[in-house]
Every structure is written in C-alpha cells, then in structure tokens.
C-alpha positions in Angstrom: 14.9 -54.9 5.2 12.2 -55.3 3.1 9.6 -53.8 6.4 12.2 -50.8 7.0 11.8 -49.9 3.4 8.5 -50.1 3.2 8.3 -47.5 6.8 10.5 -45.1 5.0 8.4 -45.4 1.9 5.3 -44.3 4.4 7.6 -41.3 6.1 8.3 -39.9 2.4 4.8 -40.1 1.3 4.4 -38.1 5.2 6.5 -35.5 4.2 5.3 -34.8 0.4 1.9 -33.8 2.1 2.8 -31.5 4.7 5.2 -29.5 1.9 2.5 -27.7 0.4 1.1 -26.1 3.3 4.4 -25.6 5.3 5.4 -23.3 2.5 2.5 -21.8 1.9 2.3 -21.0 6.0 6.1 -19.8 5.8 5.3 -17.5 3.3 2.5 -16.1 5.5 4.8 -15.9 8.6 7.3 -14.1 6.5 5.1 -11.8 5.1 4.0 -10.6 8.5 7.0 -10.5 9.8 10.8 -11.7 10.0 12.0 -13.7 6.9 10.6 -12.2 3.9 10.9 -14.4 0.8 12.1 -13.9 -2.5 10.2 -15.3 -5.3 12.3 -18.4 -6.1 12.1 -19.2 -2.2 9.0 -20.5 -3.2 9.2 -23.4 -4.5 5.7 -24.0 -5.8 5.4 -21.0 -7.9 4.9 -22.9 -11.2 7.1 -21.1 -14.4 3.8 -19.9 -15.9 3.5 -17.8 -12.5 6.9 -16.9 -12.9 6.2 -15.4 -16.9 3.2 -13.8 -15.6 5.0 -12.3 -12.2 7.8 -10.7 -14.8 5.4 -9.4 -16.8 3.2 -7.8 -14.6 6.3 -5.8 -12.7 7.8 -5.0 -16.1 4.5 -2.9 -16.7 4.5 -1.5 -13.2 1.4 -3.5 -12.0 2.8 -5.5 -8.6 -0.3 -2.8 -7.3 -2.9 -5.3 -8.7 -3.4 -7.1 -4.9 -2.4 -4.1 -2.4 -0.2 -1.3 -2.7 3.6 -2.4 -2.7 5.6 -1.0 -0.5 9.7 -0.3 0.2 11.7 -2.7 2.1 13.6 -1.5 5.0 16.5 -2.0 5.8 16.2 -1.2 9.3 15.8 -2.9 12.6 12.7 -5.4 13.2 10.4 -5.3 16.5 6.6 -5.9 17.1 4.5 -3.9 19.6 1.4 -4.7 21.1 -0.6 -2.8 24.8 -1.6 -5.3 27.2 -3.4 -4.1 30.6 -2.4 -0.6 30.0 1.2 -1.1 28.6 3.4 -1.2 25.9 4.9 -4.9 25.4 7.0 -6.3 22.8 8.5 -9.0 21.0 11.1 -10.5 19.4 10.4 -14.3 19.3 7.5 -16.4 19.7 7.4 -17.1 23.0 6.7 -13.4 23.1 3.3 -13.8 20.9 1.6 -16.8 22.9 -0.4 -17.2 25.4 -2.0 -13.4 24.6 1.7 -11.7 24.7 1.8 -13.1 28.6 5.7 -13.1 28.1 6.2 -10.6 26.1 8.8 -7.9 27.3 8.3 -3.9 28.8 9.7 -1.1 27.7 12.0 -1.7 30.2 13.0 -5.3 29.2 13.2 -4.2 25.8 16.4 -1.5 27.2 17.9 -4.1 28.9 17.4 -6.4 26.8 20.1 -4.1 24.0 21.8 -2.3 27.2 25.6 -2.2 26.4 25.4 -2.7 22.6 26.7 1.1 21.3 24.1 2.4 18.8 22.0 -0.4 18.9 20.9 0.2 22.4 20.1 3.9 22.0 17.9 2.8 18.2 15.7 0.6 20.5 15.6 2.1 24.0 14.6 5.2 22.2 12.1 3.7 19.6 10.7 1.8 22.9 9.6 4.8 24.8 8.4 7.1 22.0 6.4 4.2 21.1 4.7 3.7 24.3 4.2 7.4 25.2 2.8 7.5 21.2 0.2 4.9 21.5 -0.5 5.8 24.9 -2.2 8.9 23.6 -4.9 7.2 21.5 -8.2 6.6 22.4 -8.3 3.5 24.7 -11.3 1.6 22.6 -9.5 2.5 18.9 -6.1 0.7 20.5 -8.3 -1.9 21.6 -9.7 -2.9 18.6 -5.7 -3.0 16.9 -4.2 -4.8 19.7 -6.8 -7.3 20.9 -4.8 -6.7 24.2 -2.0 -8.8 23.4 -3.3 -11.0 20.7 -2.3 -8.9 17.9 1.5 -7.6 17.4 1.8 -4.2 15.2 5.1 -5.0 13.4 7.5 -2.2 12.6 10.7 -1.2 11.2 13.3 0.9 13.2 15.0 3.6 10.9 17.8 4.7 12.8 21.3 6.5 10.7 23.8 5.7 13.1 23.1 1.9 12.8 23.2 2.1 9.0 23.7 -1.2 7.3 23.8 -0.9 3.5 21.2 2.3 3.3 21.4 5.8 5.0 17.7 7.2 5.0 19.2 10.1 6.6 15.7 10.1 8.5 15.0 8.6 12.2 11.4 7.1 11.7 9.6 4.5 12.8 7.6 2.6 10.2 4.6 0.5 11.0 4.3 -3.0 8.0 0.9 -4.6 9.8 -0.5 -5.6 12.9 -0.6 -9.6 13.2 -2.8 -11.6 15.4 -1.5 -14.6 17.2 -3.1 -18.0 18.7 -2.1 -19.1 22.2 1.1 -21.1 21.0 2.3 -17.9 19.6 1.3 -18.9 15.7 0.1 -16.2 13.5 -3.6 -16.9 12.5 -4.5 -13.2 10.9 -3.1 -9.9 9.4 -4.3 -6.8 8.9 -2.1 -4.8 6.7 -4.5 -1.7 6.9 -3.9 -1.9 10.6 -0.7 -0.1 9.8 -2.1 2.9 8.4 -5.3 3.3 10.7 -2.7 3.2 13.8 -0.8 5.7 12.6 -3.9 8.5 11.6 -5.2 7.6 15.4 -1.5 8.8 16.6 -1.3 11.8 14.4 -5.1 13.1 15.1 -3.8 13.1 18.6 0.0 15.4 17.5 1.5 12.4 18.9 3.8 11.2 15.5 6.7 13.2 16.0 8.5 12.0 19.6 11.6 12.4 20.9 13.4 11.1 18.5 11.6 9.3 15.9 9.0 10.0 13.8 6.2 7.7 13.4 4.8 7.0 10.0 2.9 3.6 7.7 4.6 1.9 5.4 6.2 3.8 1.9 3.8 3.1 -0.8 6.2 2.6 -3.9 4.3 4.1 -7.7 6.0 3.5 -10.8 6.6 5.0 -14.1 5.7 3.5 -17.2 8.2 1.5 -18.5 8.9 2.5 -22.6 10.9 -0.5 -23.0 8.4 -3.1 -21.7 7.9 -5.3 -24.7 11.9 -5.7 -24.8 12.7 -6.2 -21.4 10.0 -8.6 -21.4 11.5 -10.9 -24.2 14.9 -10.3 -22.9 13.5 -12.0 -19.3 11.5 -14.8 -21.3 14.5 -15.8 -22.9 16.5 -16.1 -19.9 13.8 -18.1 -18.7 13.2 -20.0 -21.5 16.9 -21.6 -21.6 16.7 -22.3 -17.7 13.8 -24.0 -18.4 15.3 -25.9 -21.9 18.4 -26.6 -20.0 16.5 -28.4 -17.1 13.5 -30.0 -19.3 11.1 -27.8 -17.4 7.8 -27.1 -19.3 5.0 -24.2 -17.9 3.4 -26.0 -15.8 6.1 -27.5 -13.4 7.2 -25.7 -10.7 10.8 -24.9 -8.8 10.4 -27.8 -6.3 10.0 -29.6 -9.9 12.8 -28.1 -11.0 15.1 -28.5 -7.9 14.3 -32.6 -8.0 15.4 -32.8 -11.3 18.5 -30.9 -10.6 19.3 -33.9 -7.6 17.7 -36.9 -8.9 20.3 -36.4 -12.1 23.1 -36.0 -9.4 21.8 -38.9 -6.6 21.0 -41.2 -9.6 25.0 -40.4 -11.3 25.9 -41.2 -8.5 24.4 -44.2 -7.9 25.1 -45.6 -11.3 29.0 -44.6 -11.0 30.1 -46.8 -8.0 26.9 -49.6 -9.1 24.5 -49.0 -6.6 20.4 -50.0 -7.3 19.2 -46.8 -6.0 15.3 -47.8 -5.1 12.8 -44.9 -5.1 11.9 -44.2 -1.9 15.8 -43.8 -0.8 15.8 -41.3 -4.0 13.0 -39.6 -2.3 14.6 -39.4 1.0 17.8 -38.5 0.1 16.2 -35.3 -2.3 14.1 -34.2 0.7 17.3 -34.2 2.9 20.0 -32.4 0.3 17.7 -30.4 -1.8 14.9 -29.7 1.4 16.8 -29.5 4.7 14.8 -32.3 6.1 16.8 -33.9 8.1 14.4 -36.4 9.3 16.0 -39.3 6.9 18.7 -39.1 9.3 22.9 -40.5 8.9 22.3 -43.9 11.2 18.9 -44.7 8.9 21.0 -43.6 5.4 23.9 -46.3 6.6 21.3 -49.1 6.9 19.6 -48.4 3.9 22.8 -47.9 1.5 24.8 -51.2 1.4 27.2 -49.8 -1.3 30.4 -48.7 0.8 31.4 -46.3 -2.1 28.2 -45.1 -2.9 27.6 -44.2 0.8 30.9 -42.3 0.9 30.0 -40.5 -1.4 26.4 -39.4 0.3 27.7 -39.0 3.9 30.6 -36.4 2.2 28.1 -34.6 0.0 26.1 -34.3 3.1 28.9 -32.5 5.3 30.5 -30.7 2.4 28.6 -30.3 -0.7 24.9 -29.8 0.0 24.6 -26.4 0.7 26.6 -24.8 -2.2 25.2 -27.3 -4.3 21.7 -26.0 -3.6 23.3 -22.4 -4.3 24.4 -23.5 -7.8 21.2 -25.2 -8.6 18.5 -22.3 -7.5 21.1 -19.9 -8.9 20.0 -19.1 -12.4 16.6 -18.8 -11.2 18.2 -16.3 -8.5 20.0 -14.0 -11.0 16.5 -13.7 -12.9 15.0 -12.5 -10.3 17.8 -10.5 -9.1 18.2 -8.8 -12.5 14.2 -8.1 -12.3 14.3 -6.5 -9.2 17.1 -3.8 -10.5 14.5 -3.3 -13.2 11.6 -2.8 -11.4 13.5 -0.5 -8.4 14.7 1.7 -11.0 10.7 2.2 -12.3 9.8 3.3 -8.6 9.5 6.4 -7.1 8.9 7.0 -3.5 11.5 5.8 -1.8 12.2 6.9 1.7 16.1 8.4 1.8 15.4 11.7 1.8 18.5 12.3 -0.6 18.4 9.4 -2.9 21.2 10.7 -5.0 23.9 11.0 -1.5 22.2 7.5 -0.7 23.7 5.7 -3.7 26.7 7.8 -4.0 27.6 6.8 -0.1 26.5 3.3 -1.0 29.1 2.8 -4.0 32.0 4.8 -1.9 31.6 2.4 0.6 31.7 -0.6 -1.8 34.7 0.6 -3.3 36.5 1.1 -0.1 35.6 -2.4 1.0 37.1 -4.1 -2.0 39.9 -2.3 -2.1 40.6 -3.3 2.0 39.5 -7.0 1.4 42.0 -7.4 -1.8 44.7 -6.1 0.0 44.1 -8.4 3.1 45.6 -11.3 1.5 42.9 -13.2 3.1 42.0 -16.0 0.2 38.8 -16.8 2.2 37.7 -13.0 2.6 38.9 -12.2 -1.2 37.0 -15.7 -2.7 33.8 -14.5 -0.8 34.3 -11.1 -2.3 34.6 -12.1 -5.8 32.3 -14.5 -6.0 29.9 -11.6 -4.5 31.3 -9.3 -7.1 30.3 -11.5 -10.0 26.7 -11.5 -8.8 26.9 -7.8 -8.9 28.4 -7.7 -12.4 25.8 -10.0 -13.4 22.7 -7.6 -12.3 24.2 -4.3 -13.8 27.5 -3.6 -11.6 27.5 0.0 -9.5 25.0 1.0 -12.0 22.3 -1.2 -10.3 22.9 0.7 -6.9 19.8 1.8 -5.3 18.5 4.4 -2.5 16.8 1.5 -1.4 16.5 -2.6 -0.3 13.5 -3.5 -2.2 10.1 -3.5 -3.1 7.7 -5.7 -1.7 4.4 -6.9 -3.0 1.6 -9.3 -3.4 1.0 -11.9 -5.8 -1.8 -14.8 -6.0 -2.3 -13.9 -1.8 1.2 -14.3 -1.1 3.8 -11.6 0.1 7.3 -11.6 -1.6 10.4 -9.1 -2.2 12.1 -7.9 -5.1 15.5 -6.4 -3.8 17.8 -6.5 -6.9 21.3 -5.4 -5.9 21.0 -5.6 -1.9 22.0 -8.8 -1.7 25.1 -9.3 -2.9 25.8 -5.3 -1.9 24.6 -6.8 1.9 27.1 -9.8 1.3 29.9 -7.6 0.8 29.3 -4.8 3.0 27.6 -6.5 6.0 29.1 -9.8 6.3 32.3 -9.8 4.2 33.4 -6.7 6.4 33.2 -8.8 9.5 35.0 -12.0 8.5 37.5 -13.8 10.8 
C-alpha cells in the first residue's frame, strides 16, 4: 500500500508540472483559433492581474498589446493554398503533415451538402475564397501560406444562419494566419497576416465575390469612460469579498482559488464519515473534480479509499456533482467578468451589424418570444435551464445589457482572451435552450 501511495504521490507531482504550460499552450491554441477563453478560464491569472485587467478595460486601454477586435459570432474555418489550390480545415488532422489531408473546395461542399443554410454559408464562402486568393501574386501567397504550413483562420458571416446576432452583412472576416508543425500543433501566429492578405486581395478588385465580401478583423475603439473611478471601486469591491470569502490574498491565483474551494469540500467530507484523508489522495482527487484529469481513475480511487462511506460519497460526487459544482465555485468569478464585459462593450464603437440599433431590438424580441414559449411548455427541465439562465442575465444588467455584438477580444500579458458580457447566457437561452428534448 505503502509503494502504491508513494507512485501516486510521483503521478501528482507529474501532473502539477505539466499544468502551467498546458494552459498556457491552450490559451495560445485558442487564441488562434477554436475555443477562445474567458479570463477566469485561466486559471493562473493571479487576482493582482485580475485588478489590473479591470482597470485597464474600464479606461479603454485593452489596445496596450494589439488592437482588440469584435468577436464573431459566425461560422469558423481555416484556409490555406497548397500546390496551386485552396485547402481547408476543420480539425487537426487537417493542419499536419503540411495540410497533406486537409480538404478541397470540393470536400469542404460535401463535406456541409444536405445541411439547409449551412451548406450554402460554406460552399459559397469556399469558392469565393479560392477564386479570391487565387488572384494574388503567387510569391505574396507564398510567403502567408508557407504552402500548407500556415492556416489563415476566418469567420463566416452569413444572415440566414444567424445564431444570437444578425450583422445583416455577408462577409468573410480574416482573425490570423497560424503556422503548424507536422503533427498538426500550432508553433506560430501572425496576426498582421490577416490584414496584409486582405490589402493583396483588394489591390487586385478581388474583395467583393459572389457573395461575400472579404474584409480583416473589426478593430473595436472606445470612448472614455466618465465614470471610471466608480466603476472601478464598484468592481474592486466585488472582487474584494470574493477574495475575503475564500481567503484569497493578491498574489494567489484562480487555480489557488479553485483548490481551496475543494480541499474545504474533499477534506468535510472526509472528516464527516472519519476517513484520514492523506495528501497525495487530496491532490488526486482535486486534480480529477476541480481539473478534469481523469488520470486518478475509479478502480485506483477504490484501492486507495478504504472508508466504504467516504468512498460513496466520492464515486457519487464524481457521476453527479462535479460539474455543477465547478459551475458554482468559478461562478462569482464568472459574473465579474461577465458584468465587465457589458461594461466595456457598451464603451466600444465599431461594431460590425450594420444597424446596431435593429440588431439589439431583434435580439431582445427573440428573447422574449423564447421565454414566453419555454414557460408555457411545462417542461421543468427546459423552464429550470431557462431561469437559472435568466438570473445570470438579471445579474449583468437584464435586456439592458443587450449588445449588437458577441464580444471583444484582446491581449493581455501575451495572452488572447474574450470579454463577451451578455452573449452567454443570451446564447444559453436562445441557442441551446431552443433546441432541448
């Protein structure tokens, strides 16, 4: 027992080293492309970073690194040209080996064939793409696409697959051309990539295609903000109880803050059915609930927990409890950050719907018709989803913190994150609530 302890011991010591720079290379991989994360999916931002990050978007400053720019809410696909073609991807088998899998323009349509509007945002996004970039010079496209080695990423704005927001445009918006190793791993990006690709299309009257209209990324401005030094205490303060509350000081982080948050709940636990929890089970169970690593796996926790109660009580937690626990425990962090981002949206200007105004009318008619369908459903699944969504809402500023927009997204200390204020519970109950069984 002793010897099996002392292996685990060496596997959570494994694991604490590789956390750093798994996050740190998720980030990067989100950034590029894909998941994009929130600040408080970042788990080593430290609560001084956090001060300093509300502060500098209160004032309008999330320009310090690059330019921020909106978040789409649109439909994701990379391009790259490979011996004289257009290829893209969707996955990461499509990146490696120097994009030798990655699909044609014609893949690409069969790929969507038979899915309604979906089909026609892609099929027609994939040719007026290739006939675009076709017309460049050959050398220029070269040098962006490293022929297949580097992906430009893009955003599909297409009205009649509207999620939450109707841009009322059809455009195709280029984020930043990524390289890629031969495993399909991102090793480089080039945000300005974006921008030159789209000047070498234009010089050549090739923007405007068929249907879409080919443009870089929205750089978002903002306008001062008068009530800076309130807003700012009002945030601190918030911050300052979730910190009191969970004996957080400055310098700890929110993977600090998330342990504390389990270790009180393992350890209670523990002590209720009389269990001698050691340390390095602590450590494994925290890294499974709290961490999703599911590497401390069921057979190894029966072994290790001789307590029959005690390990009742894990193994149900496990199945039933994890994940919304995690939801309560990141959630006052969330909110913050939630409430921030309806602060800093409404500072911004630039925003692509051409008719900002319809936008968030359309946005709010269509919430309102929801609820009122959902309610009357009778469904106590649908209806408990809804509310709980609604109160999330209420909590960042209700209809008034609708926006023509997803979100803003920036850099801070290197990294690339997204404020999106309202979107996500709005997405929640228009996107997913909609379609419940």
């Amino acid at each position: 027992m002793q010897s099996l302890a002392n292996n685990f011991k060496t596997f959570c010591q494994f694991v604490l080293e590789k956390e750093a720079a798994e996050l740190s290379g998720f980030l990067f991989e989100g950034g590029a492309f894909g998941h994009m994360s929130h600040p408080y999916d970042d788990v080593n931002l430290t609560f001084k970073q956090i001060k300093d990050m509300i502060s500098t978007a209160l004032q309008g400053g999330l320009d310090k690194e690059v330019v921020p720019s909106e978040k789409l809410d649109g439909q994701a696909i990379a391009v790259s040209w490979k011996d004289g073609q257009l290829v893209a991807a969707r996955n990461k088998g499509h990146y490696s080996k120097g994009a030798a899998g990655a699909m044609t323009v014609q893949q690409v349509i069969d790929k969507f064939e038979g899915r309604g509007d979906i089909s026609d945002a892609f099929s027609f996004a994939i040719k007026d793409l290739s006939q675009a970039i076709s017309k460049i010079d050959p050398k220029k496209r070269e040098e962006i696409f490293k022929n297949g080695k580097a992906f430009m990423h893009l955003e599909l704005i297409y009205p009649p697959t509207t999620n939450v927001v109707n841009y009322d445009a059809y455009k195709l918006i280029f984020h930043s051309a990524t390289e890629y190793d031969e495993s399909g791993n991102p090793v480089g990006e080039d945000k300005a990539s974006a921008g030159v690709l789209t000047k070498l299309i234009k010089d050549v009257n090739a923007d405007i295609q068929k249907t879409y209209q080919i443009d870089p990324p929205k750089a978002i401005q903002f306008t001062k903000n008068v009530n800076f030094e309130a807003d700012r205490a009002e945030f601190f303060k918030e911050l300052a109880k979730i910190q009191k509350d969970s004996g957080m000081n400055d310098n700890q982080s929110i993977s600090d803050y998330i342990r504390k948050e389990y270790t009180d709940l393992i350890e209670g636990a523990a002590k209720k059915y009389g269990f001698d929890l050691a340390p390095n089970l602590l450590e494994g169970l925290i890294r499974r609930f709290a961490f999703q690593d599911k590497s401390f796996k069921i057979p190894q926790i029966k072994k290790e927990i001789t307590n029959k109660d005690f390990l009742n009580w894990v193994i149900d937690f496990d199945n039933k409890g994890a994940a919304q626990y995690y939801k309560q425990v990141i959630g006052p962090i969330e909110l913050l950050f939630l409430k921030l981002g309806v602060k800093v949206i409404k500072l911004a200007t630039g925003f692509l719907a051409v008719n900002p105004d319809k936008t968030v009318q359309s946005i709010k008619d269509e919430l309102d018709k929801i609820i009122k369908d959902v309610r009357s459903t009778g469904d106590e699944a649908k209806v408990s989803k809804l509310e709980n969504e609604l109160r999330r809402l209420d909590a960042i500023g209700g209809f008034d913190a609708v926006v023509p927009s997803e979100g803003i997204v920036f850099q801070y200390n290197g990294k690339t994150y997204k404020l999106t204020g309202a979107f996500a519970p709005i997405n929640q109950i228009l996107g997913t609530i909609k379609y419940m069984k």
